[in-house]
C-alpha positions as CSV (number, residue, x, y, z in Angstrom):
1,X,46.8,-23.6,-3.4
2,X,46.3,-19.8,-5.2
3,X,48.0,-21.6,-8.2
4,X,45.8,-23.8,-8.5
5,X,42.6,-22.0,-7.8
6,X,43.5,-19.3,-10.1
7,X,43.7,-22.3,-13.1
8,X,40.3,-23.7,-12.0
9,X,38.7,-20.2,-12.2
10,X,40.5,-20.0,-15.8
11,X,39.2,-23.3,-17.4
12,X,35.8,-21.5,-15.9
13,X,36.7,-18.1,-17.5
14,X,36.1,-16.3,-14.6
15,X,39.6,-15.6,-14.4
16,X,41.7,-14.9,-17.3
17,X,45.4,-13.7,-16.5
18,X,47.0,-11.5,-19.4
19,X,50.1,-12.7,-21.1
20,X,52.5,-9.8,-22.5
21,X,55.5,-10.5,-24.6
22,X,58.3,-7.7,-24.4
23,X,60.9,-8.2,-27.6
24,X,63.9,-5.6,-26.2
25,X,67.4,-5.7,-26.3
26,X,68.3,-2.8,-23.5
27,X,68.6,-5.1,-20.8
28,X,68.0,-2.7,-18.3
29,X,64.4,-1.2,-20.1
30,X,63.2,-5.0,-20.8
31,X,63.9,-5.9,-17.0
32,X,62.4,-2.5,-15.7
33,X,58.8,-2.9,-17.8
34,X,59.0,-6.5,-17.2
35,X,59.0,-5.5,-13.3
36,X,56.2,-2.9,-13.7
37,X,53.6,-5.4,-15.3
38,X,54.4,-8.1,-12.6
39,X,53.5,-5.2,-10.2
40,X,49.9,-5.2,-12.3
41,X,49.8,-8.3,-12.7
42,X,50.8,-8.8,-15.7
43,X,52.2,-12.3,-16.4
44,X,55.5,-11.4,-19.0
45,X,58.2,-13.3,-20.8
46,X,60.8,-11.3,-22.1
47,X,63.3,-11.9,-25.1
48,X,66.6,-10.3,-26.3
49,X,66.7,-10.2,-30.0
50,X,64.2,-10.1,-32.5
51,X,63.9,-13.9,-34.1
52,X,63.6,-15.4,-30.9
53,X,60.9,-12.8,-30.4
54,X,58.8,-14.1,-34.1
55,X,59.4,-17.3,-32.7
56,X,57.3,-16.6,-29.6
57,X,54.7,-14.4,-31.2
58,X,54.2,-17.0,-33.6
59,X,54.3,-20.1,-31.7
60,X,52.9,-18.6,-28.1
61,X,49.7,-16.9,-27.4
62,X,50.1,-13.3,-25.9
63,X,47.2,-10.7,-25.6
64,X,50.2,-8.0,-26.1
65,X,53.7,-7.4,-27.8
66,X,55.4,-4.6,-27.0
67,X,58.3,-4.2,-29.5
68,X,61.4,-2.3,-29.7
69,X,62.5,-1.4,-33.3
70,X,66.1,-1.6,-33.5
71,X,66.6,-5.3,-32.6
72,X,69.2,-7.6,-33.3
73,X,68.9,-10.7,-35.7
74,X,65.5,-8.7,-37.5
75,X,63.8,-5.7,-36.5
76,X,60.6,-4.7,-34.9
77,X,59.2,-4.1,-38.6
78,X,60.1,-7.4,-40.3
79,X,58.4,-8.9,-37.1
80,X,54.9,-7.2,-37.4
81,X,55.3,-7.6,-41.1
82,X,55.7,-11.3,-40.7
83,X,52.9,-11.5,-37.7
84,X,50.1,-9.9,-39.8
85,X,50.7,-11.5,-43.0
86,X,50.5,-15.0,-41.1
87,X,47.5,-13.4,-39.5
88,X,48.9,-13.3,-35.9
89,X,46.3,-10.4,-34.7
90,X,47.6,-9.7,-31.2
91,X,48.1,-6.4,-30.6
92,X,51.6,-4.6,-31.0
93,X,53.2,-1.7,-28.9
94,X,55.9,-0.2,-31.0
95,X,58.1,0.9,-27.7
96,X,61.6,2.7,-29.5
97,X,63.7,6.3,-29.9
98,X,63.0,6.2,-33.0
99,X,60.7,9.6,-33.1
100,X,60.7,10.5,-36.6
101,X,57.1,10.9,-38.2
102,X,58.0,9.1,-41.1
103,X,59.2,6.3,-38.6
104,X,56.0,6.2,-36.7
105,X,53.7,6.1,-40.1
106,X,56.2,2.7,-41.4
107,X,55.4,1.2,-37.8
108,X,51.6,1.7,-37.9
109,X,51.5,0.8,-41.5
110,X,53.5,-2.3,-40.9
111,X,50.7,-3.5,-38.3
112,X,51.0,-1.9,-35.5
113,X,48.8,-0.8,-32.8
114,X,50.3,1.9,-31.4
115,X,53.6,3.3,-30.8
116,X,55.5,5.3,-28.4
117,X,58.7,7.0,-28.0
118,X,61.5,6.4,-25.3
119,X,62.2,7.7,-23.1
120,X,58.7,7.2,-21.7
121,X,56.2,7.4,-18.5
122,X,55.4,4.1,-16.9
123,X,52.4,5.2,-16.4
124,X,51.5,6.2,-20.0
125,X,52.9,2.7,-21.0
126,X,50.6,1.1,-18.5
127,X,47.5,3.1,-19.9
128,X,48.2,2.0,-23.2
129,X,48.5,-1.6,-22.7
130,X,45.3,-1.5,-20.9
131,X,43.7,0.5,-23.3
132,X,45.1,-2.6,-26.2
133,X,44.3,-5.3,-24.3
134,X,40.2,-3.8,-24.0
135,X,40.1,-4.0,-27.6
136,X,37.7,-7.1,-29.2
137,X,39.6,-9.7,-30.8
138,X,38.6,-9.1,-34.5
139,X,39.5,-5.6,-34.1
140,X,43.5,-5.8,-34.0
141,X,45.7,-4.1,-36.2
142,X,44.4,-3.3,-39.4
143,X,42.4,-6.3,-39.7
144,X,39.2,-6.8,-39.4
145,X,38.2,-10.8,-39.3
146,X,34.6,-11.9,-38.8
147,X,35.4,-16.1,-39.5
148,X,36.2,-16.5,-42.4
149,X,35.5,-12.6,-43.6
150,X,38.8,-10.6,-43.6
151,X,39.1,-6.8,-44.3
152,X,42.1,-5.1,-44.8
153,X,41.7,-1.2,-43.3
154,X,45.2,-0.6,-44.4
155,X,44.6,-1.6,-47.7
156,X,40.8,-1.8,-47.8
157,X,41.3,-5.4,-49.8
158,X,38.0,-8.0,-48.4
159,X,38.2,-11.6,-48.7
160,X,36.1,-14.4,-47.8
161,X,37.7,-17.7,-47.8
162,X,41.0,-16.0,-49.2
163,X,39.3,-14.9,-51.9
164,X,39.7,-11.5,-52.7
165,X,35.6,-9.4,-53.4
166,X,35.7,-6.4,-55.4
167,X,33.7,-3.9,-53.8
168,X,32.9,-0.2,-54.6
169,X,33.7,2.9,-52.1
170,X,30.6,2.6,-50.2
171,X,30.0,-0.8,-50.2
172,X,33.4,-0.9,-48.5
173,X,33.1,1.8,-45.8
174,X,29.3,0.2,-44.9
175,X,31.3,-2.8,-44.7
176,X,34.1,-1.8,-42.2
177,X,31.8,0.3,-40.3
178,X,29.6,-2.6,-39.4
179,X,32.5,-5.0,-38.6
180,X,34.0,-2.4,-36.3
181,X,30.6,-2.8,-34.7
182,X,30.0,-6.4,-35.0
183,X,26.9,-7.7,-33.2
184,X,26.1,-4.5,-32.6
185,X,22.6,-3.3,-34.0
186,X,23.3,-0.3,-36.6
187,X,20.6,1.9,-37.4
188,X,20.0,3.2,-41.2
189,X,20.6,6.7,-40.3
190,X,23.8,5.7,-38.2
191,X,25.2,4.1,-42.0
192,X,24.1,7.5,-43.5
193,X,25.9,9.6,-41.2
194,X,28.8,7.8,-41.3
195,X,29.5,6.6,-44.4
196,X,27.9,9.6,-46.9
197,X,28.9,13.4,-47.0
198,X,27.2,15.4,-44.3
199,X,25.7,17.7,-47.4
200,X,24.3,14.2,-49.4
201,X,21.1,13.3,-50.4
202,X,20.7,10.2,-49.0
203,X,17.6,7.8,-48.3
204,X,17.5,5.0,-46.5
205,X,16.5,2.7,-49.8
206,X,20.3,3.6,-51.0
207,X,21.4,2.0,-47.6
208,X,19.1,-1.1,-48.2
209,X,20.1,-1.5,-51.6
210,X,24.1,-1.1,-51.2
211,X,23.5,-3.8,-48.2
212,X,21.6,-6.3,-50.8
213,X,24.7,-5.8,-53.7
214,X,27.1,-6.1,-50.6
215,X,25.4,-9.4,-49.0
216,X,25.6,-10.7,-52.8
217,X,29.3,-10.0,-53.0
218,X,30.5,-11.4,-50.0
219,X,28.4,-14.8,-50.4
220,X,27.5,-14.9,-47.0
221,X,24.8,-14.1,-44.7
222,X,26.7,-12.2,-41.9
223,X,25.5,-8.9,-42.3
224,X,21.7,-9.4,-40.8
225,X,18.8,-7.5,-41.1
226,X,16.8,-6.7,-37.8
227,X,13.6,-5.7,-38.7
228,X,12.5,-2.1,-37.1
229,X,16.1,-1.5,-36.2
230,X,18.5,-1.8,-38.7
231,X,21.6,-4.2,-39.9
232,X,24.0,-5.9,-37.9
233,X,27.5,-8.3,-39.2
234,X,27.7,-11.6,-37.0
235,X,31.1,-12.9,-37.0
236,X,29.4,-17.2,-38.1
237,X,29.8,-17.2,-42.1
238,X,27.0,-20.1,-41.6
């Protein structure tokens, strides 16, 4: 009967249970996290080696992957690789011993979200996958996706529709700052002191007027104006 309550509440969203996918070959680590989360519960499926592991993150939908490196059959990095260029957003825990700096920067740059070094706290762990699985879904990775608006933080590459928009420096941080924000109501001064040098000159006409060449760029009408207030991206390219 709790089973089947708990699927009513679901199709409702008043109830949505988190799915986690932990790629790990230690046996004894996997079975041990895989333990933990069901103690939060957590729901988890768990895999050995690192294609069956794409094949889940690709096919499967998980509001988490925590992911070991050193995997057999491909690694952790030619997984996130794969998962962001196919534009899998879920959020990845890089979870490995692999504690080198230059290590961590290929992780993050690969796609991750995060990354931590074993041995680790449980507790930690736990912190961290609830502090992932908070975050909105067009803010994942390095991506930024607003329909059919997609911007590259990594990278700072924009395209609508695939198509890639040239933009200039400041047109691209208003940008990114707004989508990190989306739906939110931005204020002129909050663009200024964000995007421009505390020590700049800036009016609020520059803001209006790198808004009008960036609404003219994109082709879209995302990034509204709300009069008295200030701007605000919606994520409908309609």
């Amino acid at each position: 009967m709790i089973s089947i309550f708990q699927l009513d509440f679901r199709r409702l969203g008043i109830i949505r249970l988190m799915r986690i996918l932990v790629v790990e070959d230690e046996h004894r680590v996997a079975t041990s996290i895989k333990k933990g989360l069901a103690q939060e519960k957590y729901a988890t499926d768990v895999v050995f080696d690192g294609k069956m592991g794409l094949d889940l993150a690709l096919g499967e939908d998980y509001d988490l992957i925590i992911l070991d490196l050193m995997l057999p059959g491909l690694d952790g990095l030619q997984i996130c690789t794969t998962l962001r260029k196919r534009n899998i957003q879920t959020p990845i825990l890089i979870l490995t011993a692999r504690g080198q700096i230059e290590d961590r920067i290929k992780g993050l740059d690969s796609g991750a979200d995060d990354y931590m070094i074993k041995p680790f706290s449980f507790e930690e762990l736990l912190a961290r996958v609830r502090a992932l699985t908070r975050r909105p879904k067009n803010h994942l990775g390095s991506m930024l996706v607003a329909g059919s608006l997609k911007i590259d933080t990594i990278t700072y590459e924009v395209r609508v529709q695939e198509k890639p928009i040239a933009l200039t420096n400041k047109e691209y941080s208003v940008l990114e700052y707004l989508a990190r924000n989306m739906g939110k109501i931005i204020t002129k001064d909050q663009i200024i002191n964000h995007v421009w040098d505390y020590d700049s000159n800036v009016l609020q006409n520059t803001v209006e007027v790198t808004v009008k060449n960036l609404r003219k760029r994109l082709g879209t009408n995302q990034i509204q104006t709300v009069r008295g207030f200030g701007y605000k991206l919606i994520e409908s390219n309609v």
